[in-house]
C-alpha positions as CSV (number, residue, x, y, z in Angstrom):
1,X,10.0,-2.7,20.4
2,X,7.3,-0.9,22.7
3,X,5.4,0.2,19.4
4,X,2.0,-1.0,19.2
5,X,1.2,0.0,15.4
6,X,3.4,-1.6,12.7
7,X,3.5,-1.2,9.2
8,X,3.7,-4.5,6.9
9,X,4.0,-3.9,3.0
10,X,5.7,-3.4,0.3
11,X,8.4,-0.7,0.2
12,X,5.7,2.1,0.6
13,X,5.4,0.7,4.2
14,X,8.7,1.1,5.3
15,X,9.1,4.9,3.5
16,X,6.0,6.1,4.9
17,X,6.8,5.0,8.5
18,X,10.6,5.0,8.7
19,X,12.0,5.8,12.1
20,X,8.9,7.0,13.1
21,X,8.3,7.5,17.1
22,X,4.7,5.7,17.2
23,X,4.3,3.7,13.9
24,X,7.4,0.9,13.6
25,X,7.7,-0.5,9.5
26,X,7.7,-4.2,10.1
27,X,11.8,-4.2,9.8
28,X,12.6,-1.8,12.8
29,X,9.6,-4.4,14.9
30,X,11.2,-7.8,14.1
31,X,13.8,-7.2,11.8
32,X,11.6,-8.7,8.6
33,X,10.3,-7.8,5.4
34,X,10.2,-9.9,2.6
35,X,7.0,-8.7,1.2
36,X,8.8,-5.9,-0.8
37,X,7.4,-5.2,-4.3
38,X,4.5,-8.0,-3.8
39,X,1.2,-7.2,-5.0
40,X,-2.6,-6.6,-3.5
41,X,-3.6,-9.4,-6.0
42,X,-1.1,-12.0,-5.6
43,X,-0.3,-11.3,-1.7
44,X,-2.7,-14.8,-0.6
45,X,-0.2,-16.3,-2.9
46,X,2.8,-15.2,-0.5
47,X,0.9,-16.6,3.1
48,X,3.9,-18.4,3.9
49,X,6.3,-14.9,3.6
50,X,3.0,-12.5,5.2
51,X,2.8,-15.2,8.4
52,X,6.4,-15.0,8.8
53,X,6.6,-11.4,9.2
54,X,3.1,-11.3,11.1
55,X,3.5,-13.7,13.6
56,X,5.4,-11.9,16.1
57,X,2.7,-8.9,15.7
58,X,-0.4,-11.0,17.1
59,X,-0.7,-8.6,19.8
60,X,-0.7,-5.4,17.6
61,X,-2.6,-3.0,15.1
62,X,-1.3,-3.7,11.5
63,X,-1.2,-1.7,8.9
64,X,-1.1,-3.3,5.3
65,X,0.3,-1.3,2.8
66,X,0.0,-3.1,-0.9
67,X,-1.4,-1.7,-3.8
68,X,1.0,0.7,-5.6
69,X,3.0,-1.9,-7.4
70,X,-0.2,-3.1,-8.7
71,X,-1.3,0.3,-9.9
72,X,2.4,1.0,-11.3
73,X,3.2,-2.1,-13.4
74,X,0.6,-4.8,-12.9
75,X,-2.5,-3.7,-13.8
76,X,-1.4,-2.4,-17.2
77,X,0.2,-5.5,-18.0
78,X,-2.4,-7.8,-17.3
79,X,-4.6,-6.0,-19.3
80,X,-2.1,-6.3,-22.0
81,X,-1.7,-10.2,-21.6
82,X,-5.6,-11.2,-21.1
83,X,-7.4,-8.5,-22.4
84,X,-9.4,-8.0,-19.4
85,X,-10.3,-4.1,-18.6
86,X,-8.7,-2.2,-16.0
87,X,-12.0,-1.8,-14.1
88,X,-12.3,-5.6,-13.9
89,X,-9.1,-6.2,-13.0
90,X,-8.8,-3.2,-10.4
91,X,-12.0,-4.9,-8.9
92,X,-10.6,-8.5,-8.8
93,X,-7.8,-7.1,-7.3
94,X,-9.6,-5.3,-4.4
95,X,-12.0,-8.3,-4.0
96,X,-8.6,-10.5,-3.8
97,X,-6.7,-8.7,-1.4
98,X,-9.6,-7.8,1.0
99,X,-10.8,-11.3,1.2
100,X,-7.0,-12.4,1.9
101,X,-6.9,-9.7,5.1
102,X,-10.6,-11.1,5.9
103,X,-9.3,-14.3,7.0
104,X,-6.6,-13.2,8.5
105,X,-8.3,-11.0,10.9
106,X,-10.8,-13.9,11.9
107,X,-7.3,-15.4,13.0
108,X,-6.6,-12.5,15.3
109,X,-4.4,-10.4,13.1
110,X,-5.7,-6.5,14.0
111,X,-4.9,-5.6,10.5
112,X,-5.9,-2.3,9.1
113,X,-5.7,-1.7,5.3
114,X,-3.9,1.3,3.8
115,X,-5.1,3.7,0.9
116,X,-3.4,3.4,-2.0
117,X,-0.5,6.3,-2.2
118,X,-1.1,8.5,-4.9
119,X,1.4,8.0,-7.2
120,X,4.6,10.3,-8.2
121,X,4.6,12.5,-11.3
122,X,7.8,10.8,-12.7
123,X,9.8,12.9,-15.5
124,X,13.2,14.1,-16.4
125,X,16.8,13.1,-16.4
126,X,16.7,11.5,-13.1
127,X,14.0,9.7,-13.2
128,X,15.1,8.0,-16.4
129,X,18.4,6.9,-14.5
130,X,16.1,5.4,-11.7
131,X,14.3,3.5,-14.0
132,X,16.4,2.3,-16.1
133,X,18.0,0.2,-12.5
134,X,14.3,-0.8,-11.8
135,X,13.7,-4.9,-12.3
136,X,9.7,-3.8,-13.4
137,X,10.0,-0.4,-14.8
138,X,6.5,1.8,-15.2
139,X,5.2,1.7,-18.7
140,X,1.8,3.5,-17.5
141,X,1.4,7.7,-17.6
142,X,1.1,9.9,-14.9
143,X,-2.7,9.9,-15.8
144,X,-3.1,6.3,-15.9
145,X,-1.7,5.7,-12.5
146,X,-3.6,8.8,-10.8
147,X,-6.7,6.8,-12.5
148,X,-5.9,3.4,-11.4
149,X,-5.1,4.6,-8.1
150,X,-8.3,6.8,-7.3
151,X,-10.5,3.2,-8.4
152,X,-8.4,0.7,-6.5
153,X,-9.2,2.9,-3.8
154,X,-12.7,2.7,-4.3
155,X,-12.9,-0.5,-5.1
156,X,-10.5,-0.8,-1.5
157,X,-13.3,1.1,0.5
158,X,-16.4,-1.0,-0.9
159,X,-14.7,-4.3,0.1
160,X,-13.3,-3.3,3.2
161,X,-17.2,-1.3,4.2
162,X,-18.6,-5.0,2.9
163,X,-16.3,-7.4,5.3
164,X,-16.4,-4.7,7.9
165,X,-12.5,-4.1,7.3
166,X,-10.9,-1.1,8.8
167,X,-9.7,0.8,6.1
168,X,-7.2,4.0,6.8
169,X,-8.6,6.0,4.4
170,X,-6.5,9.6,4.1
171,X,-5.6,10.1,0.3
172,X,-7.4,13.1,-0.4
173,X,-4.8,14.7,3.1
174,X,-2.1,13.2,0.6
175,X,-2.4,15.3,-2.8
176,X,-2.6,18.6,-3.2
177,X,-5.7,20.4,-5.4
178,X,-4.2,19.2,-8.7
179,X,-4.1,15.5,-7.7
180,X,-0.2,16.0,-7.0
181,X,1.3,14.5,-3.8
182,X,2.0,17.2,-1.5
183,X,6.1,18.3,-1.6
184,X,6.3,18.0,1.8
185,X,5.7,14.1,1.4
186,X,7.8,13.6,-1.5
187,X,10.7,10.6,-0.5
188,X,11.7,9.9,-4.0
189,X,10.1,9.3,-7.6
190,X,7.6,6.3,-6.0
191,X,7.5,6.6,-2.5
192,X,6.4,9.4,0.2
193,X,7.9,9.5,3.3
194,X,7.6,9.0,7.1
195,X,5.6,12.4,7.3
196,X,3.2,10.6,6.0
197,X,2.5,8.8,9.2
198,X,1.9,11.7,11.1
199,X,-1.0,12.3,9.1
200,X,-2.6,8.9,9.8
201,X,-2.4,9.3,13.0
202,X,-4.2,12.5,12.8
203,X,-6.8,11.1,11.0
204,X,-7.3,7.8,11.5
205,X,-8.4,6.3,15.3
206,X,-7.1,2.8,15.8
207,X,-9.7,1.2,17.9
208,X,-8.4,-1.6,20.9
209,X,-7.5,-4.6,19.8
């Protein structure tokens, strides 16, 4: 593997940078991921799992792609069990996850967070047959998750300008002038796909390690 960017995340990271010629997702680099469908919030829980699939990357530029799951299913339902607002929660979450990739990059990790992906306008026949497979189906509206997603990544770009934490920050190249992810990105109901590196790479530098 002569790549020196690879994508670690959730399944958004491997869709968004499948077989792609400069960006490797972390399975085509070492043949691991076992961070699929973790969240931003509860990823420092998971060290153990994010050092196994890191480790072998020490000597290049990560990209950390977490945050839709959140947005999609946890969010809403912590809400639901505690009370808490979103707003709190969005920002605990962002505060969470950025201090998590904090430490890590005082350890030498060249990590670089990832935008939240804007989130698919799920309806129709299909999509009801997809979810009803899913293990943590969406309960939350298109609105909801457009919402969630534009604040956690806010909340991602105060955090990440506070810890001095490169953050790839290329939604608004993502959607189209109704909030809608472009066509031409569309991998499925969730997930873009490896176009979407393409247009990191055209505008976002990643700076030596």
């Amino acid at each position: 593997m002569h790549r020196t960017i690879i994508a670690v995340g959730d399944s958004h990271s491997l869709r968004c940078f499948e077989n792609h010629p400069v960006i490797a997702d972390s399975t085509a680099a070492t043949g691991i991921n076992k961070l699929d469908g973790k969240t931003a919030y509860k990823l420092q829980d998971h060290d153990r799992r994010v050092r196994k699939v890191i480790a072998p990357l020490h000597d290049k530029h990560i990209i950390f792609c977490f945050g839709e799951v959140d947005v999609r299913i946890h969010l809403k339902r912590q809400h639901g069990k505690t009370g808490t607002d979103i707003a709190t929660l969005i920002e605990n979450t962002a505060k969470r996850y950025t201090g998590y990739v904090a430490k890590l990059r005082q350890q030498g990790f060249d990590i670089h967070i990832f935008n939240v992906v804007p989130t698919g306008d799920f309806h129709g026949d299909a999509f009801e047959k997809w979810r009803a497979n899913l293990a943590y189906p969406p309960t939350t509206s298109f609105t909801e998750r457009r919402d969630y997603t534009l604040q956690l990544n806010e909340q991602y770009r105060k955090y990440c300008a506070a810890a001095d934490l490169p953050f790839i920050d290329i939604y608004k190249h993502l959607i189209d002038a109704h909030g809608l992810r472009h066509r031409e990105l569309v991998y499925d109901f969730s997930h873009l796909n490896s176009t979407t590196a393409d247009i990191v790479l055209r505008h976002y530098s990643f700076s030596p390690s």
